[in-house]
Every structure is written in C-alpha cells, then in structure tokens.
C-alpha angles and dihedrals in degrees: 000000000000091000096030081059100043088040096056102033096049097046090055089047103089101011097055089044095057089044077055101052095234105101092073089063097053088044090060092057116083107256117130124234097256093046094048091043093050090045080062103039093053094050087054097047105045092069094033090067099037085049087059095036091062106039089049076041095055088036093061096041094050086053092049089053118028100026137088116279092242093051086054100051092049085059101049094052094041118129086210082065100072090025092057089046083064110026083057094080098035105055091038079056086054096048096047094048093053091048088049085049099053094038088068107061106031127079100211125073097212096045085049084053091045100047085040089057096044090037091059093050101097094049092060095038088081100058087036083059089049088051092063103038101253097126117030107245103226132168100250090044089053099050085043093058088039090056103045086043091053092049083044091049089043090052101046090056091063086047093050089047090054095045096054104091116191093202105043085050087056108043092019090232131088096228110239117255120235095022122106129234118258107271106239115260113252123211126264121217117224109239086261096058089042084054092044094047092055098051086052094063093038087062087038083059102046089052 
C-alpha cells in the first residue's frame, strides 16, 4: 500500500497539475527545482508512510490479539518485523522518485500512474522474495538492502532534479538550440499611407 500510494500520488503530481492549469503559476515563482520537487515529494511521503505505519500496525496488533499464541509469538520474534519498520519508508521513497520522474515527462495523467506502478516494482520484488522465503532475511542482508535503497533514494532525487524542465512544462516543447528565433513580422504600409506619409515630411520640411 505504501508504494502503490506514493506511485500513484507522485505521478499525478506534476502531470495533473499541468492538465489543471495550475503547474505554470508555481513555475513563475522563484523556487528553485530541487526545492519545488522536494515540497512534493514530501507531501506525498508524509501520508504514504503513515498510511503503512498504521495498516502493519493494525496487522500486528490483530495477530497479538485475536491469533493463536504461537502466531503471535512468531510475530513478535520475526526478523520481517524490524526489517519492515525500516524498509516502509524506503521503499514509499522509491515509489514517489520514480512517479516524479515519470510525471515529468509525460503529458497524461493515466499513462504517468501506469508507468509509476510498473517503475516501483523492483524495488518492492526483493522484500516480496523475503516474504516467501526465497531469500533468507538476515540482518546483514537487510542493512545491506536499506543502505544501497537509501543511496539509490538520495540519487534519484538529483535525477529527478535534472529531468524537470521549467520551460518544456510550460510551452510543452524543449526549444531547439542553434536555431534562431522567427524575426517579428513588420508592418507593411498599403501604397496610399506610404504617399501620405510622404506628404507629411514634404510640409515638415517646408516649416
């Protein structure tokens, strides 16, 4: 729930904003990308990871109280149970960088929430394999997948930061470089002005 949240929230962030209208306003002001970028991610963030928090948070308390002993003590003792208090944010983190990412490149708001979905999968195939015992989730292995998702979160901030492009959200185009811009068109006088014109300095001159 945590990266389907933070999936679907952050690729509509910049995208649906520009649909609204209301993306070009917020661009004029002078904040710079990494500040506006980290605004939004943090709104997004915040109640993704409550939002986890409290349903791993029902979900234990259901098994301390309504299970059998031995399920909640199994619980209780699980090494998923430390590793999911850290791997929450983390992945929700994942999931909200790759829908900015997305969001800002794309121009439809459904196709952003569909490539964000598909985009914060990997992240999430790992603890999915520790789930089901695949892959033995051991302490070392845990802090070693916390550490290179954090360095992963970090940099894709900074891409994210480099991929968002005031001007082609604007205008919807990147401008071409090397080519100059269109000369503006001058007006042209119809043969009658040009005469009257001329009369007009010929009685300039004889005052």
């Amino acid at each position: 729930m945590t990266r389907v949240k933070g999936a679907m929230m952050s690729a509509y962030s910049v995208v649906g904003e520009r649909e609204q209208g209301t993306l070009e306003p917020v661009l004029t002001t002078p904040v710079s990308r990494a500040e506006l970028l980290v605004g939004k991610a943090a709104a997004i963030f915040i109640p993704a990871a409550a939002l986890g928090y409290l349903i791993f948070g029902v979900f234990v308390a259901i098994t301390q109280f309504a299970a059998a002993p031995a399920v909640a003590a199994a619980v209780r003792h699980a090494p998923q149970l430390p590793a999911t208090l850290i791997f929450i944010p983390l992945l929700a983190a994942w999931a909200i960088w790759v829908g900015l990412a997305i969001s800002t490149r794309v121009t439809d708001t459904r196709v952003a929430q569909q490539l964000s979905t598909l985009g914060s999968l990997p992240a999430a195939a790992v603890a999915a394999l520790m789930s089901f015992q695949v892959i033995g989730p051991t302490f070392g292995l845990a802090a070693a997948l916390a550490g290179g998702l954090l360095a992963v979160d970090c940099a894709a901030c900074l891409a994210v930061a480099r991929l968002f492009d005031r001007e082609r959200l604007i205008t919807g185009a990147r401008p071409s470089r090397g080519i100059p811009a269109p000369a503006a068109p001058q007006y042209i006088r119809s043969p009658g002005e040009v005469t009257a014109h001329r009369k007009g300095e010929l009685k300039c001159r004889r005052l």
